[in-house]
N, C-alpha and C positions, 0 to 999 in steps of 0.2 A: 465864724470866720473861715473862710475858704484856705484850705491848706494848699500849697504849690513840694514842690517835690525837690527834694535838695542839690540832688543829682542826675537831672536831666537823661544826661548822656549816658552814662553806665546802664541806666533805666533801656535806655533803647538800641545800646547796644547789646543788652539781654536779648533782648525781643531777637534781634538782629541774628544772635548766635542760637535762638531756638528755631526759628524760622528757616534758615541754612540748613540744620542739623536735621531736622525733618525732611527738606531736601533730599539731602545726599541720605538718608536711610531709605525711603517710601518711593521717592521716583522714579522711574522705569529707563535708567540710562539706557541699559542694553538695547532698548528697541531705537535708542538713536546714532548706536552705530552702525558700523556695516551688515550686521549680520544676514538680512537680506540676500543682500548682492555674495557676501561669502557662502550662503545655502543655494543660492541660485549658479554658482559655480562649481559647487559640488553636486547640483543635479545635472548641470551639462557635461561633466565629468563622469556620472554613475552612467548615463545615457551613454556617452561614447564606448566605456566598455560593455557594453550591451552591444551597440553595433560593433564590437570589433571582435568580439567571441563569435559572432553570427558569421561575419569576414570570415575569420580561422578557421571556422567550420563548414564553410561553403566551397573551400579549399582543401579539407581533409586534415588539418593541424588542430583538432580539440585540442586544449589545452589539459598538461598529464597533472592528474587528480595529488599525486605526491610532492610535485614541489608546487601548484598554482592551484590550491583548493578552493578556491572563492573564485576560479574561473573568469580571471580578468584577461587573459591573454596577453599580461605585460610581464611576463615572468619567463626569462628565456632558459638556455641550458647551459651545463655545467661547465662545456669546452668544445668550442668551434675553430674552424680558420680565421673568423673575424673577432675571438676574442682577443684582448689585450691583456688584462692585466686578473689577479684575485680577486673573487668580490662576493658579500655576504650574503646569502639568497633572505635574510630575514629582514637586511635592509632593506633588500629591494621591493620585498612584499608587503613591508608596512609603506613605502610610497603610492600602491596600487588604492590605498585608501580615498574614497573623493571625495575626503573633507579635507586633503590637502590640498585641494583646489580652493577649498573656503580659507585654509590658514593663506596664500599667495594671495587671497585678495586683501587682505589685514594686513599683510606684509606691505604690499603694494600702499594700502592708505596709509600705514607709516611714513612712508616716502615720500607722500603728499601728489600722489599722480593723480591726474586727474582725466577724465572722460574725454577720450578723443585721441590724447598724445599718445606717443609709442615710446615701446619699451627694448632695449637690447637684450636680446639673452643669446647667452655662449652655451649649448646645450651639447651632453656628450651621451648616444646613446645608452651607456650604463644606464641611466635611470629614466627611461620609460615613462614608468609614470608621474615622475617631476616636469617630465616634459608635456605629456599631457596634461597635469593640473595646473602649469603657467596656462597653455593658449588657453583650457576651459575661464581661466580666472581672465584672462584677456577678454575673450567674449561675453561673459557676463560684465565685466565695465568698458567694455566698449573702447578695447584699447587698439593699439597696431603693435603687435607681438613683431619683432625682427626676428628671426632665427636662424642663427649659423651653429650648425650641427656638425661633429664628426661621429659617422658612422662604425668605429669599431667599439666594442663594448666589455667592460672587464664582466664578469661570468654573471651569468642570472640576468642580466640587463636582455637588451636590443642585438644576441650575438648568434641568433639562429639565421644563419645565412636564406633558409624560406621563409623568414619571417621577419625582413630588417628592419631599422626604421623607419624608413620609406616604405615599407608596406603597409606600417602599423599608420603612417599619415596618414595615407592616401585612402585607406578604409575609413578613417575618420573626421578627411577633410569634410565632409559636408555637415561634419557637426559642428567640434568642437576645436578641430581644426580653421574654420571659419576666425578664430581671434587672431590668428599668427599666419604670416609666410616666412617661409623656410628661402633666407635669401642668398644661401653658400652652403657647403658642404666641404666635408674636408674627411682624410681616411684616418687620421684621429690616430691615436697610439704614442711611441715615441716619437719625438720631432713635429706632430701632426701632420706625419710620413706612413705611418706604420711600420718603423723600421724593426718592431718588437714584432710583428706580425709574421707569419708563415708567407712565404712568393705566392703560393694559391690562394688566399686568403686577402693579401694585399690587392690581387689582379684582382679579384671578385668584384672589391669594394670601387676599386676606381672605373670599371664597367658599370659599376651599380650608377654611381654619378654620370658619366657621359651619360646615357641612357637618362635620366632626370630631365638631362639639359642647362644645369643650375650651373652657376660658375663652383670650379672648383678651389681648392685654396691649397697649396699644397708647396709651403713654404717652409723650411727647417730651420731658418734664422728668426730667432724670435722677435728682434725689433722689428723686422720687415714684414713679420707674418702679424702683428699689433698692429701695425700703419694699418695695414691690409684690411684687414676685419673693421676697424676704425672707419678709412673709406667707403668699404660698405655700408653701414651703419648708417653714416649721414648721405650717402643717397639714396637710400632706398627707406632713409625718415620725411622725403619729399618735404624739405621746410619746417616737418613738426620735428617739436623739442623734444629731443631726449631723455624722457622723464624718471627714468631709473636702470638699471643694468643689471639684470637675475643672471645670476652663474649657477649651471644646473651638473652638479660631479665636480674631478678634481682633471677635466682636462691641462694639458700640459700649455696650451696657447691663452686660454683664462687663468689659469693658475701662477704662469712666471714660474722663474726658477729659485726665490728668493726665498730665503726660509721662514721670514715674519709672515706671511701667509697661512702659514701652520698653525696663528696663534689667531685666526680672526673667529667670531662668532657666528653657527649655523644662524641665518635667518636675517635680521635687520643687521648689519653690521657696519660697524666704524673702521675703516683700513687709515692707520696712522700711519704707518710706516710705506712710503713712494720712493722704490728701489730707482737704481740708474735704468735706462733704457732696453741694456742688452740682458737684463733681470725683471721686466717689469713685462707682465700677464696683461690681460684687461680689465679684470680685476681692479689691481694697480691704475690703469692706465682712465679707466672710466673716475673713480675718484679722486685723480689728478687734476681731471676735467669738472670735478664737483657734482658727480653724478650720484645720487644715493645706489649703494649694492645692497644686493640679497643676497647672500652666498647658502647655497642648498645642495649641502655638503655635511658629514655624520650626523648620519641621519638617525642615532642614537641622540645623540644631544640637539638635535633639533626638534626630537619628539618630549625629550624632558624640558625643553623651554618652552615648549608653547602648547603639549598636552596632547601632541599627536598618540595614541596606544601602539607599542609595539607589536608589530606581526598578528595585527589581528583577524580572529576567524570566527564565525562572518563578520564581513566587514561592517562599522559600521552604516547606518544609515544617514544622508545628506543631511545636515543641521547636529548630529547627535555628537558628544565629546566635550572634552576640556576646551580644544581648542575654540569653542564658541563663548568661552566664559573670560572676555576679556576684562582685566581689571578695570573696574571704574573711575577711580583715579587716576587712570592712562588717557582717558577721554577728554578731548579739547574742551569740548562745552564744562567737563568740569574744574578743569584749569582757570578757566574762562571766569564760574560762579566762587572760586577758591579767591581770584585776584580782587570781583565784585566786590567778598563778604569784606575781606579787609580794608577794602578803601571806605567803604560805607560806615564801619566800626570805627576807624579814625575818624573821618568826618563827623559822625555823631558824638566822639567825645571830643569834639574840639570847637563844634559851632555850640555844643551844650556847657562850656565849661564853664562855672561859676567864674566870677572875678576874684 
């Protein structure tokens, strides 16, 4: 006599839960995320500082072996006319790394952007190479980088008046400059005035701009100077959507003047708190708008949440770090096979239940 089995359902929701579990150990999630496209971002990033050390040096600016040992040319000096404010030369040398190009593109697919649309960023030359490794990560996903930049830089950044940000582009437009246009400028500091700045130092900068050609911005009331950059934004997004908003330092026209700012997370960040107007950055103003932000900003806690190595020498290589070891359990597809296993587990204990 043919034996039949008593409990169907449990039977095959075994199977069910062995089957899943061998999944999620033996299969090869990581090759179906980004990683790719985030090493292909950090190669077009290694490559720009290549051509832009060549730049520096076809000029007579080698870069000085004791503060920029790895030879990126994104490592400025200690105190100019066009600095603003303090600033840590270790942070700014672990941004010269181009696998921060790979961590912006991860950032970016948390956000859910997608191939084509454009992205806002508020960039403040302080850091250099966050500005490079947005438009590298732009140009590897084939994005339209907006960038409105202010040109003064707190110390170690973009504050060598023969070497400003605008040099550092323009040697690397035809790379990796190629993801982003720079669609405003502004002389950055207090007000995004420079009113912390030196009168030599100020005048340099707003010469530096006329000479560009680019519109300048150069608004000390902060609602008016958010409208402002806002405007820009959506015309020079020509109809594409806005698909996320990277803040690159802690300028004063992204940043607002509101003190819950000081409490948001470096990298994917949730801004809860939407101050009144005459307080509200862009920051603020894009997530009003339901814009996902990236805030790339201490750059200590940015490297302890997502693996970036502090101040490293030699740098790593394109692909190599923490930051390519993303959790797999972060992964849609396995959200996706996590929803599957359960639904299938109930359905098999419920079309198999005895009477």
């Amino acid at each position: 006599m043919r034996k039949t089995l008593r409990y169907p359902g449990i039977y095959l929701a075994a199977g069910l839960s062995l089957f899943f579990f061998g999944l999620f150990k033996f299969f090869p999630f990581e090759a179906l995320t980004e990683r790719a496209t985030m090493v292909r971002a950090a190669e077009i990033m290694a490559a720009a500082e290549r051509t832009l050390l060549e730049c520096r040096e076809r000029r007579g600016l080698s870069p000085d072996a004791a503060t920029d040992p790895n030879r990126t040319g994104l490592v400025g000096v200690e105190t100019s006319p066009i600095s603003t404010t303090l600033g840590n030369i270790e942070a700014k040398r672990t941004t010269t790394n181009p696998n921060c190009a790979g961590l912006v593109v991860r950032l970016l697919n948390e956000a859910r952007v997608k191939e084509g649309e454009a992205i806002a960023v508020g960039g403040s030359s302080s850091f250099p190479g966050l500005l490079l490794a947005v438009l590298s990560a732009a140009k590897a996903m084939d994005l339209d980088a907006l960038l409105i930049c202010s040109l003064g830089a707190s110390q170690w950044g973009a504050n060598d008046p023969r070497f400003s940000w605008l040099d550092i582009y323009g040697c690397i437009a035809g790379g990796a400059g190629n993801g982003g246009r720079v669609i405003a400028l502004s002389v950055g500091g207090e007000g995004d005035t420079g009113l912390d700045m030196s009168v030599e130092g100020r005048r340099f900068l707003l010469e530096e701009i006329r000479k560009s050609g680019l519109p300048l911005i150069e608004e000390p009331d902060l609602q008016r100077n958010v409208e402002l950059r806002s405007r820009l934004y959506k015309e020079n997004a020509r109809g594409k959507r806005i698909a996320a908003f990277v803040n690159i330092g802690g300028s004063w026209a992204n940043m607002g003047t509101d003190a819950s700012v000081l409490g948001l997370k470096p990298g994917s960040t949730r801004v809860r708190d939407i101050p009144p107007p005459e307080r509200r950055g862009m920051i603020q103003e894009m997530a009003r708008r339901g814009v996902p932000v990236i805030h790339l900003l201490n750059i200590k806690g940015l490297g302890a949440r997502y693996g970036l190595p502090w101040d490293p020498s030699p740098l790593p290589q394109p692909g190599e770090g923490d930051v390519y070891r993303r959790s797999p359990g972060s992964h849609p597809l396995v959200m996706t096979l996590i929803g599957a296993y359960f639904i299938l587990a109930i359905l098999a204990l419920a079309l198999f239940r005895r009477p």
